[in-house]
Wavefront OBJ file of the C-alpha trace (Angstrom):
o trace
v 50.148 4.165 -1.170
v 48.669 7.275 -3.031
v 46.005 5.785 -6.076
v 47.371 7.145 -9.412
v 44.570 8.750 -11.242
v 45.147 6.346 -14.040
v 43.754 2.499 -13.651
v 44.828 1.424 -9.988
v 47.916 -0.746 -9.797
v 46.950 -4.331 -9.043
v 48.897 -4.562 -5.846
v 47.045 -2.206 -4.672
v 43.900 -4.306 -4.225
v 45.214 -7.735 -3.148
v 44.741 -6.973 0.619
v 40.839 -6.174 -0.366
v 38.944 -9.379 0.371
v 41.672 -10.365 3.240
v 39.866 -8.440 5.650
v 35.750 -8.332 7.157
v 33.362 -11.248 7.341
v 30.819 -12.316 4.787
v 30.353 -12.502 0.810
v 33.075 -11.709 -1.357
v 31.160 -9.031 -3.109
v 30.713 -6.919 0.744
v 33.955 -7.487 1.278
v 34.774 -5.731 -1.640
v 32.529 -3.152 -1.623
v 33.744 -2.296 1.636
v 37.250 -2.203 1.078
v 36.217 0.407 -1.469
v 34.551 2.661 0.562
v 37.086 2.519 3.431
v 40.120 3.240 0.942
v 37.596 6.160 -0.088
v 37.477 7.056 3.671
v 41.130 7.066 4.513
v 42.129 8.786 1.258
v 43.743 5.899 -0.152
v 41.592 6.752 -2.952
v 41.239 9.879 -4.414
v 38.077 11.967 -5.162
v 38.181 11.599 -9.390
v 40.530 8.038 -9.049
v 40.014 5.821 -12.153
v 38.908 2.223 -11.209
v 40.220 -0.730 -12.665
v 37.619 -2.652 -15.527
v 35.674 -5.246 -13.270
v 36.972 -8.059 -15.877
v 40.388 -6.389 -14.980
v 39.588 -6.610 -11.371
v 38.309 -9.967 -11.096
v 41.053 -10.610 -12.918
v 44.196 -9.727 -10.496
v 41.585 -10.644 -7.031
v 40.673 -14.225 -8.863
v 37.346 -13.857 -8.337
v 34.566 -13.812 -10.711
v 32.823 -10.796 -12.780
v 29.512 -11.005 -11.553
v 31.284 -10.522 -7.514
v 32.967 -7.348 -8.543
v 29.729 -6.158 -10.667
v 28.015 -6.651 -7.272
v 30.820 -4.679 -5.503
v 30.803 -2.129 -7.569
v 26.799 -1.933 -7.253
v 27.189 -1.708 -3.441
v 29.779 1.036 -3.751
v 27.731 3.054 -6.271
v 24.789 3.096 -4.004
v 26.274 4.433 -1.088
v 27.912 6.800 -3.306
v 31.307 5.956 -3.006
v 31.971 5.720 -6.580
v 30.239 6.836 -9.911
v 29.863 5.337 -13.625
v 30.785 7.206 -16.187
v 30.111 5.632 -19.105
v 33.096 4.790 -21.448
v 35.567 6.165 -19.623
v 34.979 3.818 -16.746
v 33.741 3.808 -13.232
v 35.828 6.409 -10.943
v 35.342 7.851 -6.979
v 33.226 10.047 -6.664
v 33.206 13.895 -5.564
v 31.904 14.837 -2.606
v 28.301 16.010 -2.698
v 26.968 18.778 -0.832
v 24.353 17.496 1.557
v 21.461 19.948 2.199
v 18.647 18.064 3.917
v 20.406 16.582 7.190
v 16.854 15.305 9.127
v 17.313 11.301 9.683
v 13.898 9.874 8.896
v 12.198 8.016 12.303
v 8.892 8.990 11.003
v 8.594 7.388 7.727
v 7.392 4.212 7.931
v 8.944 2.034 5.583
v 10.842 -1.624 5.509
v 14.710 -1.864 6.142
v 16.751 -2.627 3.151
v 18.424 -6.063 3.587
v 21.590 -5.943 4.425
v 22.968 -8.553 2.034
v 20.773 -7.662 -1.023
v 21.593 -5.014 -3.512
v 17.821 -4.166 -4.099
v 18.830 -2.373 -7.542
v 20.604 -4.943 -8.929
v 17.911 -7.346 -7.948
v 15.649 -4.729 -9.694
v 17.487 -4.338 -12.821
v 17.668 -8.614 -12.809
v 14.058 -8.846 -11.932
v 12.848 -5.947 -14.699
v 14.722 -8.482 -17.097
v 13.446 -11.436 -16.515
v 9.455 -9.814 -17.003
v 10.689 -8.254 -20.460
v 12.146 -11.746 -21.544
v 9.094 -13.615 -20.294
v 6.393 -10.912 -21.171
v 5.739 -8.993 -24.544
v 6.794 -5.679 -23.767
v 3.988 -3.865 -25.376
v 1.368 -5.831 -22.842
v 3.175 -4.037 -20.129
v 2.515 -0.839 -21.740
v -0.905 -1.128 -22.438
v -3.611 -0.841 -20.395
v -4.637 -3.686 -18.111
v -8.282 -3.586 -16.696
v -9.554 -5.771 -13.803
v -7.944 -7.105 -11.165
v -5.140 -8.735 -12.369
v -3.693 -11.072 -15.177
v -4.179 -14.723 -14.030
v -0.116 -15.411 -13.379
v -0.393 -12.177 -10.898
v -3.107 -13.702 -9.296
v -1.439 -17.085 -8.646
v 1.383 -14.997 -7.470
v -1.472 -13.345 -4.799
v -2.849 -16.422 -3.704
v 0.782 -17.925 -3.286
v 1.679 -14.883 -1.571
v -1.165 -14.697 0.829
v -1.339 -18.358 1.433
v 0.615 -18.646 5.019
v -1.984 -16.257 5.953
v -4.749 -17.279 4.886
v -4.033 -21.084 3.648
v -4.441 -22.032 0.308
v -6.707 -20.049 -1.943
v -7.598 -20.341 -5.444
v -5.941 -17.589 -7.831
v -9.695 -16.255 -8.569
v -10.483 -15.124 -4.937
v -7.735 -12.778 -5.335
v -7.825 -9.239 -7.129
v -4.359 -7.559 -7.708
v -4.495 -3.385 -7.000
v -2.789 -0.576 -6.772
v -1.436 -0.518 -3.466
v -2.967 -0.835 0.288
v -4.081 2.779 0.140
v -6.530 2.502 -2.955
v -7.849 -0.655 -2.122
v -8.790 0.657 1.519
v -10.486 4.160 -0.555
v -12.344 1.711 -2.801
v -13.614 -0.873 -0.036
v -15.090 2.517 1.660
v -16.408 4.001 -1.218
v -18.018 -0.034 -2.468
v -19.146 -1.180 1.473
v -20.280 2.642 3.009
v -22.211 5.866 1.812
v -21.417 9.017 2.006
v -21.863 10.380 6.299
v -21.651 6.691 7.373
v -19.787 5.949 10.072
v -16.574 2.977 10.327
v -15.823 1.980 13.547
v -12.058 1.417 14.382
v -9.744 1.736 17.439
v -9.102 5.072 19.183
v -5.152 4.857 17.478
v -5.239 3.992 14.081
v -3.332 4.199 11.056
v -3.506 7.769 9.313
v -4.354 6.025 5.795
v -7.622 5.163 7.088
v -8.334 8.834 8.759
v -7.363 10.873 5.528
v -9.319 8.386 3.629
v -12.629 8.786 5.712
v -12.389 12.621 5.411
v -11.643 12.540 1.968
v -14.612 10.343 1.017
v -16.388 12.004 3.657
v -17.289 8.786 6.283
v -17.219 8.926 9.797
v -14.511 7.435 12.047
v -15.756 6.985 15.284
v -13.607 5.462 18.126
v -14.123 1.872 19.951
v -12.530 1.607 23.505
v -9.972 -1.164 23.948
v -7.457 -2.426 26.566
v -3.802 -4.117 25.891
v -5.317 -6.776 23.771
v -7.120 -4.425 21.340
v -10.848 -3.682 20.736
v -13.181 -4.453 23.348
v -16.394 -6.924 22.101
v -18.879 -5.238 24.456
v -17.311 -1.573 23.352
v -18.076 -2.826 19.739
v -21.268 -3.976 20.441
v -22.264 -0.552 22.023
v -21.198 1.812 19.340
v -22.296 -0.558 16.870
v -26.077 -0.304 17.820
v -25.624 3.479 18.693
v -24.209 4.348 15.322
v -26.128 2.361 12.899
v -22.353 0.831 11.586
v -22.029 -1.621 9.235
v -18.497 -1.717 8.719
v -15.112 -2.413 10.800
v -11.627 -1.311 10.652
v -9.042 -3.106 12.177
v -4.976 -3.490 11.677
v -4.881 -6.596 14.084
v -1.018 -7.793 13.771
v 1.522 -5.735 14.682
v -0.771 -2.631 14.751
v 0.618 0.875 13.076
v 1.502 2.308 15.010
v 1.145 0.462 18.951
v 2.929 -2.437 17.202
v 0.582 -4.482 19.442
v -0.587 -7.649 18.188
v -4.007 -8.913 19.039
v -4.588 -12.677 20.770
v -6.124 -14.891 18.839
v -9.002 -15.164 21.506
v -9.802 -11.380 20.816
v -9.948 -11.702 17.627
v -12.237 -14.737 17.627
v -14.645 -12.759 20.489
v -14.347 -9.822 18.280
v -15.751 -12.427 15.090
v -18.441 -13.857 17.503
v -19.993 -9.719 17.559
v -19.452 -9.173 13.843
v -21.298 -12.094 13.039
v -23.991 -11.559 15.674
v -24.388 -8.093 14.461
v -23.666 -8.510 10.863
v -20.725 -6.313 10.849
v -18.523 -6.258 7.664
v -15.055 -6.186 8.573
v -11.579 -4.482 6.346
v -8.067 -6.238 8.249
v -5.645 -3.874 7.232
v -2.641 -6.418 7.106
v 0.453 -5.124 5.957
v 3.288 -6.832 9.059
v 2.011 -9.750 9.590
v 4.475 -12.155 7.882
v 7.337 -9.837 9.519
v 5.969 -11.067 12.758
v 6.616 -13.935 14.662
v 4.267 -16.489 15.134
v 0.891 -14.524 14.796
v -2.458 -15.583 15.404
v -4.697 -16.274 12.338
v -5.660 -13.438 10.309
v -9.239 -12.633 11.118
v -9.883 -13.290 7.568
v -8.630 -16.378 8.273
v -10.807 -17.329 11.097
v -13.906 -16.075 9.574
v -13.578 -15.643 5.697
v -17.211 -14.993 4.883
v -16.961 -11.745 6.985
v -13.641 -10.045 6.197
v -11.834 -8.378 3.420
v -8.621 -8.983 3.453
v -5.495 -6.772 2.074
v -1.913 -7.365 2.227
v 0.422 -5.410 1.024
v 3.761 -5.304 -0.407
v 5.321 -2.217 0.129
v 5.512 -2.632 3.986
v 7.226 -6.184 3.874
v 9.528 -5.984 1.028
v 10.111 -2.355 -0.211
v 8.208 0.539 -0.702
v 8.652 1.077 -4.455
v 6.506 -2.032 -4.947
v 2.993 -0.610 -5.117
v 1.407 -4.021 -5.210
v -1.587 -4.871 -2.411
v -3.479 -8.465 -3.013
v -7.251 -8.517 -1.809
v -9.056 -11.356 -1.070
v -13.291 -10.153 -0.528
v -15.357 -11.385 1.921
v -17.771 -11.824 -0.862
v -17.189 -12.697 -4.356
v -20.134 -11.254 -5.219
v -19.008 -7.685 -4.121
v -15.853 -7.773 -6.588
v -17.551 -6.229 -9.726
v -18.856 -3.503 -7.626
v -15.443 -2.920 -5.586
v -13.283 -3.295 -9.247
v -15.790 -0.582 -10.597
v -14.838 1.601 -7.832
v -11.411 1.183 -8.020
v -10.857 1.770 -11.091
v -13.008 4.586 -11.104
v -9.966 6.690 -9.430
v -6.773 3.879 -9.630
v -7.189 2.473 -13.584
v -5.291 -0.479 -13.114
v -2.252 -1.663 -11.054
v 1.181 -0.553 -12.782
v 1.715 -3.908 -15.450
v 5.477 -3.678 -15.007
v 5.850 -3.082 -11.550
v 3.215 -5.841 -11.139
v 5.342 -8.616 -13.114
v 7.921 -7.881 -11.206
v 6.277 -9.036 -7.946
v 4.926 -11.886 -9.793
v 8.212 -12.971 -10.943
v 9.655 -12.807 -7.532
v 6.818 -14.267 -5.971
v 6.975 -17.462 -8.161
v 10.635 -17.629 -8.347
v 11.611 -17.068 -4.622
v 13.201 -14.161 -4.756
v 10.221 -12.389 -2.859
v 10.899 -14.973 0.030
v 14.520 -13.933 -0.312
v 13.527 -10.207 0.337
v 11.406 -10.595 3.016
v 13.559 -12.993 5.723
v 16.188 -9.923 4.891
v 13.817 -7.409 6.023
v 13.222 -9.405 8.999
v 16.895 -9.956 9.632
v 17.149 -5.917 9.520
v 13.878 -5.457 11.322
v 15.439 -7.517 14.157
v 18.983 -6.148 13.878
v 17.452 -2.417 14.239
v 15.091 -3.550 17.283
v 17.898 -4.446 18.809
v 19.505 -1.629 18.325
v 16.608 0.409 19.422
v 15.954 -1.141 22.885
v 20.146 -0.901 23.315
v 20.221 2.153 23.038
v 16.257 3.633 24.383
v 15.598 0.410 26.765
v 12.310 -1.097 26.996
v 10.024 0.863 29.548
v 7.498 2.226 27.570
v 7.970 -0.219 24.201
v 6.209 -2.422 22.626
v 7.653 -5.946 21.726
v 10.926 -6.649 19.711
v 8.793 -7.195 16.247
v 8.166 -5.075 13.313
v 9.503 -1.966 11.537
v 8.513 0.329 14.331
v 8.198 1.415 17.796
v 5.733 2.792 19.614
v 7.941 5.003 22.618
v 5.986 6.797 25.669
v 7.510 9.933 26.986
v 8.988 10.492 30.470
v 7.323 13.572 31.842
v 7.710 16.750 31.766
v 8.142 16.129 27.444
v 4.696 16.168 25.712
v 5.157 14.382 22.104
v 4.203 17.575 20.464
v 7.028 19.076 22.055
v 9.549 16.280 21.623
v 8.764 16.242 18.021
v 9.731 19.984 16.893
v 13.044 19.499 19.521
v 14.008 16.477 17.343
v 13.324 18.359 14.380
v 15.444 20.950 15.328
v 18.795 18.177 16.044
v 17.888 16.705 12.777
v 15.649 13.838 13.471
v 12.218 13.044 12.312
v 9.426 11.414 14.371
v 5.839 10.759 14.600
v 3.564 12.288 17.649
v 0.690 10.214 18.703
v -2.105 12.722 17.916
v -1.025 11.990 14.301
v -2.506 9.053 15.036
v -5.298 9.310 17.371
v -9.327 9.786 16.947
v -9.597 11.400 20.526
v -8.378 14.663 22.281
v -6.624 12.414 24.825
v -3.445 11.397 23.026
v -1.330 8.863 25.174
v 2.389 11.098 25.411
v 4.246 8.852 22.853
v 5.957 8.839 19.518
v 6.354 6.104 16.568
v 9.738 5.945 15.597
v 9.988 3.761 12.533
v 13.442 2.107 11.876
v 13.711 1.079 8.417
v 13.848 5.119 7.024
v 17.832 5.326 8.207
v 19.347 2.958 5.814
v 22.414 2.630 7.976
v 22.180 0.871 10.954
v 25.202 2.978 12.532
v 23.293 6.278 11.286
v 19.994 4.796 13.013
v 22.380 4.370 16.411
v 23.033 7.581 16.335
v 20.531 8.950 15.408
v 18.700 7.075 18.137
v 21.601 8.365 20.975
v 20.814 11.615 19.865
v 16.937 11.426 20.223
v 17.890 9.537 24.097
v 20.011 12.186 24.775
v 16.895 15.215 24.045
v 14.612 12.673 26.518
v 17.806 13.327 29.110
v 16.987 17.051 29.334
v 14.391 19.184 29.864
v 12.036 20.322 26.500
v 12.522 24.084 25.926
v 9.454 25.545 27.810
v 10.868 23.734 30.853
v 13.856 25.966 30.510
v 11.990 29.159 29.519
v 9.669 28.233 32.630
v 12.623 28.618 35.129
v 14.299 31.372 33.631
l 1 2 3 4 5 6 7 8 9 10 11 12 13 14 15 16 17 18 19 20 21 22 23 24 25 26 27 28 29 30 31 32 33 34 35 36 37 38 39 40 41 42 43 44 45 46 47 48 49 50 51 52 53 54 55 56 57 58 59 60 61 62 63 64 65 66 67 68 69 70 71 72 73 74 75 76 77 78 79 80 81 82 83 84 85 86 87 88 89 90 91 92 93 94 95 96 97 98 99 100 101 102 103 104 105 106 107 108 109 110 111 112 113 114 115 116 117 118 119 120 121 122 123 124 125 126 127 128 129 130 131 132 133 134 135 136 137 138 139 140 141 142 143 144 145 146 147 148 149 150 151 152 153 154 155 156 157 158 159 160 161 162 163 164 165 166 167 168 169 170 171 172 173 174 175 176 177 178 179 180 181 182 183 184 185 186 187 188 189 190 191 192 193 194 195 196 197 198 199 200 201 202 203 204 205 206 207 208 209 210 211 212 213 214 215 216 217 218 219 220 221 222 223 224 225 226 227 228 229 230 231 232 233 234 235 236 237 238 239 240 241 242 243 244 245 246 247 248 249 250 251 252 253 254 255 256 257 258 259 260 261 262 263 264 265 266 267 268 269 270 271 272 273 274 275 276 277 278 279 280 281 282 283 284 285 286 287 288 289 290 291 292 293 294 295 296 297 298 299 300 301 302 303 304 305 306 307 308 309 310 311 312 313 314 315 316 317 318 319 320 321 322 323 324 325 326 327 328 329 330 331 332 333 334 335 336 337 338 339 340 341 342 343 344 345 346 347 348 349 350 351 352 353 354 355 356 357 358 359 360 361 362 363 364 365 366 367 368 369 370 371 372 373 374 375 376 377 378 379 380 381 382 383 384 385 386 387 388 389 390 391 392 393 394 395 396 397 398 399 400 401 402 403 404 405 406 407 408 409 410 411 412 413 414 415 416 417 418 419 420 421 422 423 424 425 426 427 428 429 430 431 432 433 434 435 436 437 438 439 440 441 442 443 444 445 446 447 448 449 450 451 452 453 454 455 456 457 458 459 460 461 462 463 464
């Protein structure tokens, strides 16, 4: 039937939670968006009230609230204030690149994170006076965020009392101010020969060395360490030991112990930079967990949960360093946002942080599925994480696989991106969680498979 532009007639919707699999509220939403598809409904169609919905589907408000939520994100339909909620116009697209570079969690696929973020936002205004959230918050954290830390870094590091944790700004300025607190200016950091960019714009920015350690498939190698150690006069560490950005290699537990033994022989202080490790399954300790006295610790949020939630927990080696590093950080980073901080102290104590991450994992595993489907596993690392590290068949260098995928719309992340040395393996990172749909991240993936099918351009231009 054609959808009046008035309210929609009621039999018009009975079929809509008849068909598809899971909550009443998906259902819905899909329905929607299919009708929208099909032409069923219209491009400036009126939508019934959602009291009037749930209503004529017997169903309760709060499911067609949530359907209408879902809908409205994906764009399928638009509020518009008092006049009601109505399909939505087509919107010209102009930026068609699919994101496999970004690296960033998967939404869940059976959580609307906005209406999760409007409930959340409400619950920290109800429970906190709003003008504390506006004000300015020095130190490292009121002590309700800091339970929230130590609860939140607890199956990592085991129980921990809310003062050994200091709650910052995100992973990225608590790794500048760690540098800036535990090196001077010209010193070198030792770290792996592929390593996450964070910590190479950092070093040049506060002008430190990065120098390269050797290492095989299980990560850095001890007597590697202990050479360039003693050669360079280093003090200092840098490792991202579980699921590693971007080899998504996760070291064995007796590395990481040999690698303690060296530290502690050689009185190294070492930063774990560990953002995946409760997306991964069954990983070893955290170093920091193995040797506490000898490793600053930082775990981030926005890599496990969602990337709007600039929230990092830091647990020091030392508790003597942490007036020195907070004096630092908030040198350049005054304090960690108060309202986005309450929030992930309200979902940490009430769950609902637990409920975010096993759906990221859910997705995570859902789009490494879809990945080894569709690009098969020579040349990838392990099923785990929100990336995948991909070598190249020859004769594609990454360089040149990179501005090819560009050019058909996709996005991806050459190894010298990542690498200390001249000899960059011939591989990409493709990170899954930037293509929100998992059908859009199939294709896009197919279409990236098909380029590795063919020969890159200068192949072509060679024989002709």
């Amino acid at each position: 039937m054609d959808a009046s532009h008035d309210t929609l007639r009621a039999t018009f919707w009975k079929p809509a939670l008849l068909a598809g699999k899971g909550p009443r509220y998906l259902r819905l939403a899909s329905f929607i968006e299919q009708a929208v598809a099909d032409g069923r409904l219209r491009p400036g169609d009126r939508l019934p009230a959602q009291r009037e919905l749930a209503s004529w589907l017997g169903i309760d408000f709060t499911t067609v609230t949530r359907a209408y939520n879902r809908a409205r994100e994906r764009n399928a339909i638009e509020g518009r204030g008092p006049l009601g909620t109505f399909v939505s116009t087509p919107r010209v697209t102009f930026e068609q690149v699919l994101d496999l570079g970004m690296n960033i969690p998967p939404a869940p696929s059976d959580l609307f994170l906005g209406e999760l973020l409007q409930q959340g936002i409400d619950e920290v205004l109800t429970h906190t006076d709003a003008s504390m959230l506006m004000a300015y918050q020095l130190g490292d954290g009121g002590i309700a965020d800091r339970q929230a830390g130590a609860l939140w870094l607890a199956p990592m590091l085991g129980e921990l009392d809310a003062s050994q944790v200091a709650v910052c700004p995100g992973a990225q300025a608590t790794l500048a101010a760690l540098i800036l607190t535990e090196t001077a200016r010209d010193e070198t950091i030792l770290c792996e020969p592929i390593v996450y960019p964070g910590i190479r714009s950092a070093a040049r920015t506060l002008e430190r060395k990065l120098v390269a350690v050797a290492t095989d498939d299980d990560g850095m190698l001890p007597d590697a360490l202990i050479a360039a150690a003693r050669e360079h006069k280093a003090r200092v560490v840098y490792l991202n030991p579980t699921l590693q950005n971007p080899t998504a290699r996760t070291m064995p537990e007796a590395r990481r112990r040999q690698l303690l033994n060296v530290a502690e022989t050689l009185d190294l202080t070492v930063i774990e930079d560990d953002p995946y490790w409760r997306l991964a399954h069954r990983a070893p300790p955290p170093l920091a967990r193995l040797a506490p006295h000898r490793v600053h610790y930082i775990a981030t949020l926005s890599k496990c949960l969602t990337p709007g939630l600039r929230t990092a927990y830091l647990r020091l080696a030392d508790a003597r360093r942490r007036d020195a590093f907070l004096g630092t950080l908030n040198a350049f980073a005054l304090m960690a946002p108060p309202l986005m901080t309450g929030l992930a102290t309200q979902w940490i104590h009430n769950g609902m942080a637990d409920r975010i991450l096993a759906g990221v994992r859910s997705a995570a595993a859902q789009r490494q599925t879809i990945a080894a489907e569709v690009l098969g596993d020579i040349g990838a690392t392990p099923e785990q994480g929100i990336h995948r590290w991909q070598s190249l068949p020859a004769p594609w260098t990454a360089r040149e696989l990179t501005m090819a995928a560009r050019a058909e719309g996709l996005a991806v992340t050459p190894a010298d991106a990542f690498c200390l040395t001249p000899d960059a393996p011939n591989a990409i990172r493709i990170s899954l969680g930037g293509v929100r749909d998992p059908e859009r991240l199939a294709s896009a993936l197919k279409r990236l498979k098909s380029l590795l099918s063919e020969a890159p351009p200068s192949v072509h231009t060679a024989i002709v």
